[in-house]
N, C-alpha and C positions, 0 to 999 in steps of 0.2 A: 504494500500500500504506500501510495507516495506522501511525503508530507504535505501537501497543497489538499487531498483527497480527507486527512485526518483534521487538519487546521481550518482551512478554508481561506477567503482571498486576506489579501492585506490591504490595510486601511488605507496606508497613503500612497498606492499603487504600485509599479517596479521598484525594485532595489534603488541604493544608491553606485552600486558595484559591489564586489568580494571580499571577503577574509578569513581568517582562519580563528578559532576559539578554539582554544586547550591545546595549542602546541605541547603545553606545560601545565602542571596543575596550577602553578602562578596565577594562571591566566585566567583564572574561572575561579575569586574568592569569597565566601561567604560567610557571615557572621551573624549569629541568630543576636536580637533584640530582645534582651528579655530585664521586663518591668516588677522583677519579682525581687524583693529585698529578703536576703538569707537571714533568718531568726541564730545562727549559731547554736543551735540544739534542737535533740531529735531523732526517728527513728530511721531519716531519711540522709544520705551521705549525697549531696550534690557535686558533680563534677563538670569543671569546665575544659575541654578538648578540643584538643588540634589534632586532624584527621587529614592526609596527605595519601589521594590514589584509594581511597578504603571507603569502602559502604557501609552504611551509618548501624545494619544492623551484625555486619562482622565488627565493630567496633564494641556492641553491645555485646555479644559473644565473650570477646576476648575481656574486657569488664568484669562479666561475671565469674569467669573461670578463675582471674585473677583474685577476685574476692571470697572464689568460695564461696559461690553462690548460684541458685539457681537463676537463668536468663529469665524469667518469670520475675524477677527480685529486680529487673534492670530496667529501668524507662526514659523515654525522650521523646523532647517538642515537638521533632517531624524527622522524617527523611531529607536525607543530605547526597547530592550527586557523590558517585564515588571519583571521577575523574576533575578533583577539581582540589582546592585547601579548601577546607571548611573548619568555622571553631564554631561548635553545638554544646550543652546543654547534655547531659546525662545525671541520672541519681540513682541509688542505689537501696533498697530497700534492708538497711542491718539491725533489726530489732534487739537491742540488750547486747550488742557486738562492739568494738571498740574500730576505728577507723583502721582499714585492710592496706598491708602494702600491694599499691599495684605495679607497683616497676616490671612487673613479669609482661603486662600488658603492652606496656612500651614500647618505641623502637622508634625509626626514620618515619614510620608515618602513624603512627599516634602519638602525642604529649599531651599528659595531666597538665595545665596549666593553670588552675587551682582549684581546689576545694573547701566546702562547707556545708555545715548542717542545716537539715530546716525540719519543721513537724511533718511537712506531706510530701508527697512524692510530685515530682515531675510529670503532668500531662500530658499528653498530645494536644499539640496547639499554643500551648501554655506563653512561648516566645510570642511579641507584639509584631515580631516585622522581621526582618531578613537586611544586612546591608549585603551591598555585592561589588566588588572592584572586578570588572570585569578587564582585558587588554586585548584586543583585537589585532593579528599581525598577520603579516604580508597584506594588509589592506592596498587594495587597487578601486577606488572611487574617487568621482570629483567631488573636492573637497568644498566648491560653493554649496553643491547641493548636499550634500552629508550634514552641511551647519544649517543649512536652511529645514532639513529635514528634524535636526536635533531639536533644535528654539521649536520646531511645531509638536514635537511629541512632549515636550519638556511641558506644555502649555495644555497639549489637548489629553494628553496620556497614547495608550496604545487599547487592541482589542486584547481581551484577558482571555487571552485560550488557554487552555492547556497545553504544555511543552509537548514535543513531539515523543522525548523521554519517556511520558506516561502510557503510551502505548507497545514500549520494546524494540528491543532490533526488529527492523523491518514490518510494522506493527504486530509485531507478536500476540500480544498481549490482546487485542482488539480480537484477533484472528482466534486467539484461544477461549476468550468471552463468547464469544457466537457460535462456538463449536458447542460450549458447554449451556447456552442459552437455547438453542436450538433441540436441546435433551432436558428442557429444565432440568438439570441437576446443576449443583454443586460440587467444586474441589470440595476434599478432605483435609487438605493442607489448608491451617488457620490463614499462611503467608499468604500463599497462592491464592485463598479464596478472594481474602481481600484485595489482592493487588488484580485480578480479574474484573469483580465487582465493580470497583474505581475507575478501569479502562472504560468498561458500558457505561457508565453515568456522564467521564469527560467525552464522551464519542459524543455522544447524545449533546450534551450541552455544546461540543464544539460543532453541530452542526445547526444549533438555532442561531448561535453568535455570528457565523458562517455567513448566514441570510441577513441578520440584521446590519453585518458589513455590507455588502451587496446592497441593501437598499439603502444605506446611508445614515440608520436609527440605531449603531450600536451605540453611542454617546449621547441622545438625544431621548427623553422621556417620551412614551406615545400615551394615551388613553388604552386604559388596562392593563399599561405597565405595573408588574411591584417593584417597587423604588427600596433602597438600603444606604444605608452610610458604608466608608470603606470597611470600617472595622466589627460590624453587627452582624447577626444574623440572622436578626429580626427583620421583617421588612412590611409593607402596607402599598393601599391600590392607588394607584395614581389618576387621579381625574383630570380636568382641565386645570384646575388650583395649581394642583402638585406638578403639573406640565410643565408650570411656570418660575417654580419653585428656583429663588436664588442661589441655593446650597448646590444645584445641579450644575451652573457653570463655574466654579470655584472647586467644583471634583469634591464635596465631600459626601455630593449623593448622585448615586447612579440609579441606572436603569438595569435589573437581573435577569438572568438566564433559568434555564429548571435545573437542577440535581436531579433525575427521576428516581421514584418512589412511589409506594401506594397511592392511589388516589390520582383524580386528572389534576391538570395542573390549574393552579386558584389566581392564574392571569384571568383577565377579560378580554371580552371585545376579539379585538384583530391580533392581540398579541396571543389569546389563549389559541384558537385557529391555528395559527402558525406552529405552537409548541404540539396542540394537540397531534401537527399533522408528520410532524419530525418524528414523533412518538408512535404511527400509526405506519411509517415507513420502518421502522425497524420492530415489529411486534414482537417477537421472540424478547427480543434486548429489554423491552421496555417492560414484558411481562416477567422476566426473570428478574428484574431489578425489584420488583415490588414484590414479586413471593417470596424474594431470600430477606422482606420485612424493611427492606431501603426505605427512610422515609424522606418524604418529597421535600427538598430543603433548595435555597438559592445562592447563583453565584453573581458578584457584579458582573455584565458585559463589560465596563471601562477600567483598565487597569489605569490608575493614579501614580505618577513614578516622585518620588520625593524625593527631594534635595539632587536632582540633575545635575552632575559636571563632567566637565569631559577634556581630554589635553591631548595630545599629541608629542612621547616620548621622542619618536624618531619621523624618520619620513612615511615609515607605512606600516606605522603603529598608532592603534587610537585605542585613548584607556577612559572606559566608562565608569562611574560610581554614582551609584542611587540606591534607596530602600524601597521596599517594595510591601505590601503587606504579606502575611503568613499566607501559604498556599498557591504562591503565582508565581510566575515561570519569569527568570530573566532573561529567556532565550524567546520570548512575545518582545519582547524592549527591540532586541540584539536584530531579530525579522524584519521590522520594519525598518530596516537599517542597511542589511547587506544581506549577502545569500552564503552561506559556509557551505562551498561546492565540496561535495561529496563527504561532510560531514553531517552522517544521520544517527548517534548517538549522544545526543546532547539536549 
């Protein structure tokens, strides 16, 4: 499956030209945001890490082993690409235990970089945001329109797809969802079930956001929009009021997509239509998503990019940095930018 087939078009139309991301794990770095102040005691050991080429739940792995503990005892705010630096968030569940040496965990691509106690354990989701220093090299585009294109996303944001990452090599993962959708059943692997799961619901969502690129409404409230702030997960029905709504050009409310799950979707109007009918084209996906008890929840369409800059180390290297919220892909930024020819694990 091609990544245009999984994502759909881009907002501000062709590339600016090529480059390359993740030459080097350098080059793709991210740093969870988290707004949690450590109590200093507890049943819960917080660890802050640096993860170099390693996948967030081999890191969790090697954690527990280290401690002496069951992976079940290990938790963390989200998944972290493995081909990249990343500093995450882990904690450790030690009831009545005294703090474990983990130097056994260690090497060139893990480092403890500090710890502390607190009363509860580590969520999912728990981090506020994601910073990311990305550096793009061998870059080959004209550089009027790369800055003309930057100041416009820096201003309007980007479409919030899903990375093409969430679907696997070669959409894998899409390809193994509609095998197992098509039998309603489910894996028995907890991993796999949920990373299966995830790919149907982002497919789905990235094929309504898909059309609303195409028509021109994925930034713009319509009637029977449900509308959200970045950071919520609440959201409500947009009327002509809410259409107008000031918060909407300032990017702190959007216009959302469906998560599918039980039940139709609680758009109105021309928006439900639409969802409905994206829904109606993949019934297998749509009906397996709600019997395995998915409930029907939303994503913004508008990814909002915070704090934008951007420099130019050499001649055909450009290095981005922005936050982005929990959940969204900084390879949606990186798309409407350039094309990373024959890079499709990222």
């Amino acid at each position: 499956m091609t990544e245009d087939h999984l994502l759909g078009p881009r907002a501000q139309g062709d590339v600016c030209g090529t480059a390359v991301l993740k030459a080097v794990a350098e080059d793709f770095q991210v740093d969870e945001v988290l707004d949690i102040p450590l109590s200093g005691a507890g049943e819960h050991l917080w660890l802050w890490v640096e993860k170099r080429n390693l996948n967030t739940e081999e890191a969790a792995r090697r954690l527990a082993r280290a401690a002496g503990t069951s992976l079940r005892n290990v938790s963390y705010g989200g998944l972290k690409d493995r081909q990249a630096l990343t500093r995450q968030w882990f904690s450790l569940h030690l009831p009545g235990k005294s703090d474990p040496t983990l130097a056994s965990a260690e090497d060139e691509t893990l480092k403890i970089l500090s710890v502390g106690r607190h009363q509860r354990k580590l969520q999912r989701g728990a981090h506020s945001a994601n910073g990311f220093t990305l550096r793009l090299t061998d870059l080959k585009a004209d550089r009027a329109e790369l800055e003309r294109r930057l100041a416009q996303i820096k201003e309007q944001g980007v479409p919030n797809y899903f990375g093409w990452q969430r679907f696997g090599f070669d959409g894998g993962n899409i390809q193994a969802a509609r095998h197992f959708a098509e039998r309603q059943a489910l894996p028995e692997q907890r991993n796999l079930r949920s990373r299966l799961l995830s790919a149907g619901r982002s497919y789905l969502f990235n094929r309504v956001l898909a059309e609303r690129v195409a028509d021109g409404s994925w930034h713009r409230a319509r009637v029977g929009d449900l509308l959200a702030f970045t950071d919520s997960r609440s959201f409500f029905p947009a009327g002509e009021a809410e259409c107008n709504d000031p918060r909407l050009h300032i990017m702190d409310l959007h216009p959302t997509g469906p998560l599918w799950g039980l039940g139709e979707s609680p758009a109105g109007g021309e928006i439900q239509v639409l969802e409905a009918g994206i829904a109606a084209s993949e019934p297998a996906i749509a009906k397996w998503l709600a019997e395995a008890g998915m409930k029907h929840e939303r994503r913004i369409l508008r990814l909002p990019i915070g704090g934008l800059s951007w420099h130019y180390p050499g001649p055909d290297i450009l290095q981005l940095e922005f936050v982005l919220p929990t959940g969204c892909f900084a390879t949606a930024v990186v798309r409407e930018l350039v094309s990373l020819a024959g890079q499709t694990d990222i």
